[in-house]
ROSE-4610 file (N, C-alpha, C; in Angstrom, 1 decimal, always signed):
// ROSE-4610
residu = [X/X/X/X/X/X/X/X/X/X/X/X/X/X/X/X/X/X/X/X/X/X/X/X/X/X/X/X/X/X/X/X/X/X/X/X/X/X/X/X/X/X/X/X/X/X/X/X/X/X/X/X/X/X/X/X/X/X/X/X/X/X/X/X/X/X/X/X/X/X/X/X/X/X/X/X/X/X/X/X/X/X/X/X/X/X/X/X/X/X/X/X/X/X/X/X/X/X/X/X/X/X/X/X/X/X/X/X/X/X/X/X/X/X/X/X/X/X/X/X/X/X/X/X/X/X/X/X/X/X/X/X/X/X/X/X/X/X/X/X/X/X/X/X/X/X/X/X/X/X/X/X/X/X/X/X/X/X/X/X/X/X/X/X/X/X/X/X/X/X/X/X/X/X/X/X/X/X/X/X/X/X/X/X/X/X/X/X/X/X/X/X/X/X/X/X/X/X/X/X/X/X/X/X/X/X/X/X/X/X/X/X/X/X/X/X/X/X/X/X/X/X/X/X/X/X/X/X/X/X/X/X/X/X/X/X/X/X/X/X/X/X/X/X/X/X/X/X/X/X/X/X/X/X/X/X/X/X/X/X/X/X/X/X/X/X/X/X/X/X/X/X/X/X/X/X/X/X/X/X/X/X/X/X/X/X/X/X/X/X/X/X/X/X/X/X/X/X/X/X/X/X/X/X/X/X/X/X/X/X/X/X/X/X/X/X/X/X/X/X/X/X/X/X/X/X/X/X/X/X/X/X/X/X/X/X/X/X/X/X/X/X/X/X/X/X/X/X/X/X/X/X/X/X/X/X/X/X/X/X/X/X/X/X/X/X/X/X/X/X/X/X/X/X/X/X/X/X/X/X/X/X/X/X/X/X/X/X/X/X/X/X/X/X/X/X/X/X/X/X/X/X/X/X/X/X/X/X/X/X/X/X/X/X/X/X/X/X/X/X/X/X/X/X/X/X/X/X/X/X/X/X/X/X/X/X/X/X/X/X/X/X/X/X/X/X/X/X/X/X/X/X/X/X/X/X/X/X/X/X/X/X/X/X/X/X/X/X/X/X/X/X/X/X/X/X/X/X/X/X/X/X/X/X/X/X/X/X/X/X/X/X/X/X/X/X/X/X/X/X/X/X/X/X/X/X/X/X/X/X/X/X/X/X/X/X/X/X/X/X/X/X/X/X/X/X/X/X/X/X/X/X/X/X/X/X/X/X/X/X/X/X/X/X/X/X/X/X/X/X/X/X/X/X/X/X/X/X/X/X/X/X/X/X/X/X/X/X/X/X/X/X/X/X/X/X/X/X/X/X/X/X/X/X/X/X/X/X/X/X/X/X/X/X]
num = [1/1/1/2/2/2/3/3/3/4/4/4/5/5/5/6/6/6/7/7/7/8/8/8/9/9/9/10/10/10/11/11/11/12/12/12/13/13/13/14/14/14/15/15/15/16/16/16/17/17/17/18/18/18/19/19/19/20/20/20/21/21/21/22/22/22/23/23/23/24/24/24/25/25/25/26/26/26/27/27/27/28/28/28/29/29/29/30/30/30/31/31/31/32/32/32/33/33/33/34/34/34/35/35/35/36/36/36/37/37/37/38/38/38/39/39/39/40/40/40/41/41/41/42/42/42/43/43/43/44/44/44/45/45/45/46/46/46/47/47/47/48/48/48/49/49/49/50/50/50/51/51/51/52/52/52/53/53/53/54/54/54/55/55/55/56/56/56/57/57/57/58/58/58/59/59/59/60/60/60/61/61/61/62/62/62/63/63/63/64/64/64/65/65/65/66/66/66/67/67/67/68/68/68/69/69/69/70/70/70/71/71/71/72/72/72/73/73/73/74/74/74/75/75/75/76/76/76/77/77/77/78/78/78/79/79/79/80/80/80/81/81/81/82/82/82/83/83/83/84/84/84/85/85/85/86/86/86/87/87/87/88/88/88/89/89/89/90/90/90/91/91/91/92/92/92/93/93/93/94/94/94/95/95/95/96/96/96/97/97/97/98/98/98/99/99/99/100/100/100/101/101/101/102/102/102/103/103/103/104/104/104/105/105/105/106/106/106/107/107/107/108/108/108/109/109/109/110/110/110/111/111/111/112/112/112/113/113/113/114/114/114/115/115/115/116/116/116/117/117/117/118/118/118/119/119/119/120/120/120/121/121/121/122/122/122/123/123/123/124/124/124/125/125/125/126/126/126/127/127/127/128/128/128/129/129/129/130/130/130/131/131/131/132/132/132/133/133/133/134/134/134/135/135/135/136/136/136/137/137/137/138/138/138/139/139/139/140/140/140/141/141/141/142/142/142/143/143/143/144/144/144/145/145/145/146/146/146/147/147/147/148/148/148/149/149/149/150/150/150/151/151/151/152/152/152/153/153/153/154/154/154/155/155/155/156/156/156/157/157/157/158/158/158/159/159/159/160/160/160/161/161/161/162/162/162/163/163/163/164/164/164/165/165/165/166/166/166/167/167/167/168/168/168/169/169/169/170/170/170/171/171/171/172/172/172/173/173/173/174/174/174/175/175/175/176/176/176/177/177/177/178/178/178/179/179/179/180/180/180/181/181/181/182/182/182/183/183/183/184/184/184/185/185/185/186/186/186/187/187/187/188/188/188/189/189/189/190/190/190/191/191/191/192/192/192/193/193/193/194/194/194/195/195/195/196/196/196/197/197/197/198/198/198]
x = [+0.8/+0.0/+0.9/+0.3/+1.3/+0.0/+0.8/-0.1/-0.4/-1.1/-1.3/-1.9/-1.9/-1.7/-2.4/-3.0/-3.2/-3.1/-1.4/-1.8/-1.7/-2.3/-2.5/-1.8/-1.1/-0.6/-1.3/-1.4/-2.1/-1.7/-1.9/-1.3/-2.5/-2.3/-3.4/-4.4/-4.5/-5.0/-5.5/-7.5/-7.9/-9.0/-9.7/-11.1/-11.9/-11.9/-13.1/-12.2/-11.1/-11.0/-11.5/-11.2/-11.1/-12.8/-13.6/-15.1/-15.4/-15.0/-14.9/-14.6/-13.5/-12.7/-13.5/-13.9/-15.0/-16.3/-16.7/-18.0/-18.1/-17.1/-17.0/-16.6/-15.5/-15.4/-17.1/-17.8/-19.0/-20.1/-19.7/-20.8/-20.4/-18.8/-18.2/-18.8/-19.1/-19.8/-18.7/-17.8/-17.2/-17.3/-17.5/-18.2/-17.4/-17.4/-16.9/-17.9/-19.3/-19.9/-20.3/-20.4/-20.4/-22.1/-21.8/-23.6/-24.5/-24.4/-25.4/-25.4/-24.2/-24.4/-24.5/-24.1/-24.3/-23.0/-21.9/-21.3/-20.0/-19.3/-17.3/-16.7/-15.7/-14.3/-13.5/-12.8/-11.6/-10.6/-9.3/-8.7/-7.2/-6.5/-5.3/-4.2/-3.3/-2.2/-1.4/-1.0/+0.1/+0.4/+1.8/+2.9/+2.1/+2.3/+1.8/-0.1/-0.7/-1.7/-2.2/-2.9/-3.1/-3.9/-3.9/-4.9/-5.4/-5.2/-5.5/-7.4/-7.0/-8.2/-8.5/-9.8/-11.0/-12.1/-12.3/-13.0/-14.3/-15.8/-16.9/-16.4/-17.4/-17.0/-18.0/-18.3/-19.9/-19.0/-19.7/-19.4/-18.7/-19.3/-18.5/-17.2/-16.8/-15.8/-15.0/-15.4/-14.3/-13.7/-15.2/-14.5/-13.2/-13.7/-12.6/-11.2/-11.2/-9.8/-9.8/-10.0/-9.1/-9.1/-9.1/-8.7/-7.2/-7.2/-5.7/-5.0/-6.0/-5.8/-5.0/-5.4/-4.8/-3.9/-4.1/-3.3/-2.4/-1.4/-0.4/-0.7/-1.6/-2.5/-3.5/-4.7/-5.8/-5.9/-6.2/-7.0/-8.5/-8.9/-10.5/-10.2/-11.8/-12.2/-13.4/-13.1/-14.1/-14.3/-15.8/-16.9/-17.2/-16.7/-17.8/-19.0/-19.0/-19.9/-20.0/-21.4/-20.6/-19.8/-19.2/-18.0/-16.6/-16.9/-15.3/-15.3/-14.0/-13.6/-12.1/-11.7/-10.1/-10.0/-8.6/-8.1/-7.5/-8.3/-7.6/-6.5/-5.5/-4.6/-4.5/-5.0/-4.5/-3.5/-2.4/-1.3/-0.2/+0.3/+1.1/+2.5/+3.1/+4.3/+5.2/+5.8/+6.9/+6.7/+7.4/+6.5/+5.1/+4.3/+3.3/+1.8/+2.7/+1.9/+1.0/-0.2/-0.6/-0.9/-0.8/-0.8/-2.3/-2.7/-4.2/-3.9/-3.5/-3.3/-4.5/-4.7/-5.7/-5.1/-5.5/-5.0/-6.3/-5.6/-6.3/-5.9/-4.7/-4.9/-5.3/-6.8/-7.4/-8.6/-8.6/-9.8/-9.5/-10.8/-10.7/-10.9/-9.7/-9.7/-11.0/-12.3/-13.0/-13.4/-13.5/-13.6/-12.3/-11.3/-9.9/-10.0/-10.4/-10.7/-11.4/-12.6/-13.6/-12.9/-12.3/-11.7/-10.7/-9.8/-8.9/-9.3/-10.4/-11.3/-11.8/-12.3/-13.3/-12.1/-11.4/-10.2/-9.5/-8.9/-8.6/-9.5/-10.7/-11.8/-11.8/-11.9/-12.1/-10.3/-9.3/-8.7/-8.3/-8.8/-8.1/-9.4/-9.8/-11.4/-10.4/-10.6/-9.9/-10.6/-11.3/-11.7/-10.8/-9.5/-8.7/-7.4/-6.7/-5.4/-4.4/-4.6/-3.6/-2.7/-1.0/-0.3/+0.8/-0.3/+1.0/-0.4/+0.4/-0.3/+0.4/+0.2/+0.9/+0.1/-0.4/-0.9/-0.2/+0.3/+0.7/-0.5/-1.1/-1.8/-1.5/-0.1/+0.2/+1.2/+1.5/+2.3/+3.9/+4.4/+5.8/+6.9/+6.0/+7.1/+6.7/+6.4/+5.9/+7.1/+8.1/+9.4/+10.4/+9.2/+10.1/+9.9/+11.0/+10.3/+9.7/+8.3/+7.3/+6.8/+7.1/+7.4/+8.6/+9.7/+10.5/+10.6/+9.9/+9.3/+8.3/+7.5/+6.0/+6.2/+6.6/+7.0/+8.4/+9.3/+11.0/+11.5/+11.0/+11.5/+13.0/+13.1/+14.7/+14.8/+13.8/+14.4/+14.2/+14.9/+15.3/+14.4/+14.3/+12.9/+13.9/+13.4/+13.7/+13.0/+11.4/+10.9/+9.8/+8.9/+7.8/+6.5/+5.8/+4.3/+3.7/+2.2/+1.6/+1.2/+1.1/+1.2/+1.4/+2.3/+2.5/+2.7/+2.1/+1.7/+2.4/+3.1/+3.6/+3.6/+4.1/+3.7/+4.7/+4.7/+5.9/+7.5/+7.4/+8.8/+9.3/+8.6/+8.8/+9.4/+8.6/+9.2/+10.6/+10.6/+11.9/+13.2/+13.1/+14.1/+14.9/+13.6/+14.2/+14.5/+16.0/+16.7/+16.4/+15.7/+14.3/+13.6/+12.8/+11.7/+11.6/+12.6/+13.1/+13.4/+13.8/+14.4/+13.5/+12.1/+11.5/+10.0/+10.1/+8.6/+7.4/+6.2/+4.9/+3.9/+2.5/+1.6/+1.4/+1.0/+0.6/-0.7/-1.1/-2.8/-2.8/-3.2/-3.1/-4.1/-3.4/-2.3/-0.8/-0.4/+0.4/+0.7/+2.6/+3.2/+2.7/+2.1/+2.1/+2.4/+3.3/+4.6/+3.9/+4.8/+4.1/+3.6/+3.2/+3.1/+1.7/+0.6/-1.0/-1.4/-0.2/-0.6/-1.8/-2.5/-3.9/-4.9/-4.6/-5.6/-6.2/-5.2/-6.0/-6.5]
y = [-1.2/+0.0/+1.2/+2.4/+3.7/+4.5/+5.8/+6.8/+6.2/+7.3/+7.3/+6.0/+5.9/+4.8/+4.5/+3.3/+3.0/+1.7/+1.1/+0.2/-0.5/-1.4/-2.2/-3.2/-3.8/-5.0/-5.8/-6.8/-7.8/-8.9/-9.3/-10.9/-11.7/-13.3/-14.0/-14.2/-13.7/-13.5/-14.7/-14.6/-16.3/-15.6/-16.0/-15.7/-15.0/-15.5/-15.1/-13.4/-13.1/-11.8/-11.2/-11.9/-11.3/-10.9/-11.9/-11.0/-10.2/-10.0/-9.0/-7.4/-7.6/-6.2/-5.7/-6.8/-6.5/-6.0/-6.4/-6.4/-4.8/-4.7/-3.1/-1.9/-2.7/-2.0/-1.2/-2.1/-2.1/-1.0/-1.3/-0.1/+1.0/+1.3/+2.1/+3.0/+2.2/+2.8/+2.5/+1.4/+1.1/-0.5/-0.8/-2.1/-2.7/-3.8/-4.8/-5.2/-4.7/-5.2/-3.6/-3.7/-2.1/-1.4/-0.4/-0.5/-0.4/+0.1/-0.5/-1.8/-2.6/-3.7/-5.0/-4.6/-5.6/-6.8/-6.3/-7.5/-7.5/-8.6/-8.2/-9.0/-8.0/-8.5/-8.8/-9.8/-9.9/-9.3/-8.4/-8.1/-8.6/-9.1/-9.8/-8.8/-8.9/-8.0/-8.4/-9.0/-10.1/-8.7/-8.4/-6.9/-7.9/-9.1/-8.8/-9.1/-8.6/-8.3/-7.0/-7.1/-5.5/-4.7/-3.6/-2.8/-4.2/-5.3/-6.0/-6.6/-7.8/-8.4/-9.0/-9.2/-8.9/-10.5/-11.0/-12.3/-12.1/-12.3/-12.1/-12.9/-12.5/-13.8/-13.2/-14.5/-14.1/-13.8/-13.2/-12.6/-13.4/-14.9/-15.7/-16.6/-16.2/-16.6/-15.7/-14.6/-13.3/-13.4/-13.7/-14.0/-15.1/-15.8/-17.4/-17.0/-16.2/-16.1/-15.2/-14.0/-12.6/-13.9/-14.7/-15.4/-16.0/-15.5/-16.6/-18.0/-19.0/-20.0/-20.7/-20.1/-21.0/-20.0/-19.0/-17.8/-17.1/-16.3/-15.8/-14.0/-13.9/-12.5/-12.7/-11.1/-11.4/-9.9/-9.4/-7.9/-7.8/-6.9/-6.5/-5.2/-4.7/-3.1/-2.9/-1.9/-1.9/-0.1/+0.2/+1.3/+1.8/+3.3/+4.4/+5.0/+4.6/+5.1/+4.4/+4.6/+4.1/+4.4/+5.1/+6.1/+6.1/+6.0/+6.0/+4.8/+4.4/+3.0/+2.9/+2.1/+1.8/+0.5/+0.2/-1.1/-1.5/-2.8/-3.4/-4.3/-4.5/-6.1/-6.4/-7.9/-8.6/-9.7/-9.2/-10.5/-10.7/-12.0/-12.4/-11.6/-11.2/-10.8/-11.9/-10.5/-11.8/-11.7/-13.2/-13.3/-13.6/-14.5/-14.6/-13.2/-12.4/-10.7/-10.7/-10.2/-9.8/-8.5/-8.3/-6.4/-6.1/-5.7/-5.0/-3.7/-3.8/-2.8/-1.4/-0.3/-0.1/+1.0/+1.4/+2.3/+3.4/+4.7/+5.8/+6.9/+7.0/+8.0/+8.2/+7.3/+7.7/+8.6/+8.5/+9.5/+10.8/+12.0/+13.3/+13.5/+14.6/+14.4/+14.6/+14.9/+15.0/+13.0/+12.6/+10.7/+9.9/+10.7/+9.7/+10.4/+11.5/+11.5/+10.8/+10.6/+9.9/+8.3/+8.1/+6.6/+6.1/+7.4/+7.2/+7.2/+8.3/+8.1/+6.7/+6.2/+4.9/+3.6/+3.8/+2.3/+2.5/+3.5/+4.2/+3.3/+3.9/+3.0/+2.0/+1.4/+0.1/-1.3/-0.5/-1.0/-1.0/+0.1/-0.1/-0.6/-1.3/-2.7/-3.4/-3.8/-4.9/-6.4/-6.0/-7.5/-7.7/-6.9/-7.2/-6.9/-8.0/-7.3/-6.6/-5.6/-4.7/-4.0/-4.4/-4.4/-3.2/-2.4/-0.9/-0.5/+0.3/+1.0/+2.1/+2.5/+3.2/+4.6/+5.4/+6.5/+7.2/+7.0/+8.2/+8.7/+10.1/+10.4/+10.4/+10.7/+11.0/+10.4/+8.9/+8.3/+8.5/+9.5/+10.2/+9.1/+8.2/+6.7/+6.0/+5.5/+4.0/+3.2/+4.1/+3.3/+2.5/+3.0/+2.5/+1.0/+0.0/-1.1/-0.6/-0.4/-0.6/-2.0/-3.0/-3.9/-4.1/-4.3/-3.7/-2.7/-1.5/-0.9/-1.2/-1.2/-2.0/-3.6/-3.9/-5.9/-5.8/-5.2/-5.5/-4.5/-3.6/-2.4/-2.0/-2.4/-2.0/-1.1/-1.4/-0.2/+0.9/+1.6/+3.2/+4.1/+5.2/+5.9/+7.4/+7.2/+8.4/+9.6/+9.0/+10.9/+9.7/+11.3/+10.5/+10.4/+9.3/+9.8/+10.6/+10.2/+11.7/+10.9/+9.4/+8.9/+7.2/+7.3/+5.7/+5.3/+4.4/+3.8/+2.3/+2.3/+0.6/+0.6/-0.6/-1.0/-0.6/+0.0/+0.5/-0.3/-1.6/-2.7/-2.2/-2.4/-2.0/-0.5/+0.6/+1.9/+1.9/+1.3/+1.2/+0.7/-0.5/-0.7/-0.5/+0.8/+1.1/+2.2/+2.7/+3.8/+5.0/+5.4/+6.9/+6.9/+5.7/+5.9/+6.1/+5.3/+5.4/+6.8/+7.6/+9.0/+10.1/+10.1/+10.9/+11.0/+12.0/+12.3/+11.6/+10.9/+10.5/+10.4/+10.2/+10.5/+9.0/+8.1/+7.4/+7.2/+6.3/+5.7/+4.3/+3.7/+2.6/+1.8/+0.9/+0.1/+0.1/+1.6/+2.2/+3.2/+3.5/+5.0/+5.3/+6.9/+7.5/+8.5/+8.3/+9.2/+10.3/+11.6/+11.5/+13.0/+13.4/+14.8/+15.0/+14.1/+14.4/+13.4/+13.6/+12.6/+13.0/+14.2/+14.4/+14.3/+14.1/+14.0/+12.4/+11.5/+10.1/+9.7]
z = [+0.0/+0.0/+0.0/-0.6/-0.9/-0.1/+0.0/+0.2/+1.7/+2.4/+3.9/+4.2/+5.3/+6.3/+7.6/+7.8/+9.1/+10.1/+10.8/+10.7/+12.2/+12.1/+13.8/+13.5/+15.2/+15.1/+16.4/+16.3/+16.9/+17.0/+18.3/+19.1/+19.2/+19.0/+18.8/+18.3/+16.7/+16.0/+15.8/+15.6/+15.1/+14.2/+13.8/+13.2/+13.6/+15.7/+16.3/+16.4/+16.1/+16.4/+14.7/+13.7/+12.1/+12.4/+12.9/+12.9/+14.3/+14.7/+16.1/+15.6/+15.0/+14.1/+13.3/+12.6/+11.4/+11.6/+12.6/+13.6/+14.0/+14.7/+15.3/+14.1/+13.2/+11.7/+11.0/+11.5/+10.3/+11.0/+13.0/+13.7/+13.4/+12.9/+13.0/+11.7/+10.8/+9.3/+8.3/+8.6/+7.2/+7.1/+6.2/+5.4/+4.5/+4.3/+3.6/+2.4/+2.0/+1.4/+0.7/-0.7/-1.5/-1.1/-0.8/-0.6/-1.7/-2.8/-3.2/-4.6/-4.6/-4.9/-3.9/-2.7/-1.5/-2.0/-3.0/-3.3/-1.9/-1.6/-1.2/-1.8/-2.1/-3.3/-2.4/-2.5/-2.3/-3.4/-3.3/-4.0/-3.4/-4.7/-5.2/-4.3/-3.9/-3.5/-4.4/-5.1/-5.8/-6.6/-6.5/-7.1/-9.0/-9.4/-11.0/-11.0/-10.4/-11.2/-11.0/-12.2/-12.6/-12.0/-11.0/-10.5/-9.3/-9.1/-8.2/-8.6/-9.0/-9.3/-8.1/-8.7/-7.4/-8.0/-6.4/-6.5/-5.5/-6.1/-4.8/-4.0/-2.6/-1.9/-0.6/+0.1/+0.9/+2.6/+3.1/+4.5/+5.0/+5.3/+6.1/+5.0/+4.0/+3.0/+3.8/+3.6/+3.8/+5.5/+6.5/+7.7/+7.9/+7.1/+7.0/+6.8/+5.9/+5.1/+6.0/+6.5/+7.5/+8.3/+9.2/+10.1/+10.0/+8.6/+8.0/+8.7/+8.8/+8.8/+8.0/+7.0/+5.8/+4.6/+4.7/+4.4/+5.1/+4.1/+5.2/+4.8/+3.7/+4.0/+2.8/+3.1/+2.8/+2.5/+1.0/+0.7/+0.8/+1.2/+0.6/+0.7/+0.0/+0.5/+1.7/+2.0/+3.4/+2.7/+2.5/+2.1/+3.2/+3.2/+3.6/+3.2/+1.8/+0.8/-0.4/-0.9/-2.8/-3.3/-3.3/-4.0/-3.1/-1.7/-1.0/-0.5/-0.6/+0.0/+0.3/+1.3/+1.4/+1.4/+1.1/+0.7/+2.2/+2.2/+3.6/+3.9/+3.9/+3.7/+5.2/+5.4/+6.7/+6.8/+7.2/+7.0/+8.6/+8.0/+9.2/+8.4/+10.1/+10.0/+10.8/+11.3/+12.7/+13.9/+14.4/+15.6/+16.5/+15.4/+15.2/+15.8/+15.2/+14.9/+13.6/+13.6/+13.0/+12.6/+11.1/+11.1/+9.9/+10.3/+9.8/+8.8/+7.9/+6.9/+6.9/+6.7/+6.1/+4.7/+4.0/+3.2/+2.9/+3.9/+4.0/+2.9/+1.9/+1.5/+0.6/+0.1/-1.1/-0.8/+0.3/+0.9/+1.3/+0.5/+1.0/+2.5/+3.0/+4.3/+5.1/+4.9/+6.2/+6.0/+4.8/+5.3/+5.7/+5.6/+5.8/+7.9/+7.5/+9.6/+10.1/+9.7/+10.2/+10.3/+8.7/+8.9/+9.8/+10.5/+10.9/+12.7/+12.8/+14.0/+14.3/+13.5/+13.7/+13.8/+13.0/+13.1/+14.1/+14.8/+16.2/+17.5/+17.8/+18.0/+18.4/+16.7/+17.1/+17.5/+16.7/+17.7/+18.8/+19.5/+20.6/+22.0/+21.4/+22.2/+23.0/+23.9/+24.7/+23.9/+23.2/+22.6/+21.3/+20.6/+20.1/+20.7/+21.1/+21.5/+20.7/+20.7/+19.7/+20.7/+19.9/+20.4/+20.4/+18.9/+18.9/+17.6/+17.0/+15.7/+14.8/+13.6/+13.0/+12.4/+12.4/+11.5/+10.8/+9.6/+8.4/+7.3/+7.8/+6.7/+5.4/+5.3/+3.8/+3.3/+4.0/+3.8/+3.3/+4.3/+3.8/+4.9/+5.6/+6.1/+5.6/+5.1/+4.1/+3.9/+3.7/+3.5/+4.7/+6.3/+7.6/+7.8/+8.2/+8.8/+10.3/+9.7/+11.0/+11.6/+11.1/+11.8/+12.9/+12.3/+13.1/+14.4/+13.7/+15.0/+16.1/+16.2/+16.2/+17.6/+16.8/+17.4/+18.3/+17.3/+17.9/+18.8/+18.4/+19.1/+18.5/+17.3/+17.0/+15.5/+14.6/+13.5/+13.7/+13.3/+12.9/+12.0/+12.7/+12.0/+11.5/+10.0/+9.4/+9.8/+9.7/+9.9/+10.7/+11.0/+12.4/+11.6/+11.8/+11.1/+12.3/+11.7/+12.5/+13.9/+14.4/+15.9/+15.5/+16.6/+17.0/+18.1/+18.2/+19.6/+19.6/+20.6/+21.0/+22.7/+23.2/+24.2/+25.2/+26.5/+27.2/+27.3/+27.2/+26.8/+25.7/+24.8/+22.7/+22.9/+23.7/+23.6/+24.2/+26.0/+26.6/+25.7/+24.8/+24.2/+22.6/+22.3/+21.2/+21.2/+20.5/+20.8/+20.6/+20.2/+19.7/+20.9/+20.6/+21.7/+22.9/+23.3/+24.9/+25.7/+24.4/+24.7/+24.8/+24.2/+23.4/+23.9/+23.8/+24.9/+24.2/+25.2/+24.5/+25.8/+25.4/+26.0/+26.2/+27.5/+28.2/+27.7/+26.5/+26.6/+26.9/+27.9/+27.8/+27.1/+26.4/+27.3/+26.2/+25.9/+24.9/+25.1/+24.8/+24.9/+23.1/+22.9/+22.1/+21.6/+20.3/+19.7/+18.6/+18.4/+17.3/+17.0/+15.9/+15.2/+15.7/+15.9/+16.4/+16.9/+17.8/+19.3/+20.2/+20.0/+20.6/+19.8/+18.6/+17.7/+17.0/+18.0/+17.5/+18.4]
């Protein structure tokens, strides 16, 4: 994904969390199903296909596969509207972490707020354990290992997005963070250009 950013990481990922997220995703007012075709695509990440081909697939297909049982990641789009949508990818990283992609910067900013309000939200439910998070509106770190960040606590950050949140251990032992002022949300230190604003 290019362009701004939103992304969660997550321990213990199973199904019953892929429809929990989805579940609170959807009170939240973003959907997996187009509203007025009622269809969900699954879309391709694979770097050769074109624009990312797209396969229907019924609510509980789609729950199956974000559970990634059997996959090691999973695209859809999740609708605000007929007309706005973001691209979702759920995949395994390291460590048996899971990271919840969203891709916000196709959205004009008063829906990429709203979207970035509402996934804010709903990650941070005690019924998903999420274990850090990433917001770049305009994707000017896209190029950081935020895994790295995020899980290890060890890569190196060229520039700051606009908030990140990891877990007080992950902050203590990475060499930035440890040093660098952030605001206490639990159950996360929060870094960051609009750190009051998520």
């Amino acid at each position: 994904m290019s362009a701004g950013f939103f992304y969660s990481y997550h321990l213990g990922w199973t199904g019953t969390d892929a429809a929990t997220l989805l579940g609170d995703l959807e009170s939240e007012g973003l959907r997996p199903e187009h509203p007025v075709t009622g269809r969900t695509l699954l879309v391709s990440l694979a770097p050769a296909s074109s624009c990312g081909s797209r396969s229907p697939v019924t609510r509980d297909q789609l729950l199956s596969l974000a559970g990634l049982q059997r996959l090691r990641e999973v695209g859809f789009r999740l609708w605000a509207d007929e007309r706005l949508d973001l691209l979702v990818r759920i995949r395994r990283a390291r460590a048996g972490v899971v990271v919840v992609e969203f891709g916000i910067g196709e959205l004009p900013e008063p829906e990429r707020e709203r979207a970035v309000s509402a996934i804010r939200r709903t990650v941070g439910r005690p019924s998903v354990l999420c274990i850090g998070f990433v917001v770049d509106r305009c994707g000017a770190t896209a190029a950081t290992d935020w895994d790295g960040v995020v899980i290890e606590g060890t890569a190196y950050l060229d520039a700051w997005p606009d908030a990140l949140a990891v877990r007080d251990e992950t902050a203590s032992r990475h060499p930035q963070l440890g040093v660098t002022e952030s605001v206490e949300r639990s159950p996360w230190r929060v870094f960051g250009s609009a750190v009051l604003g998520v």
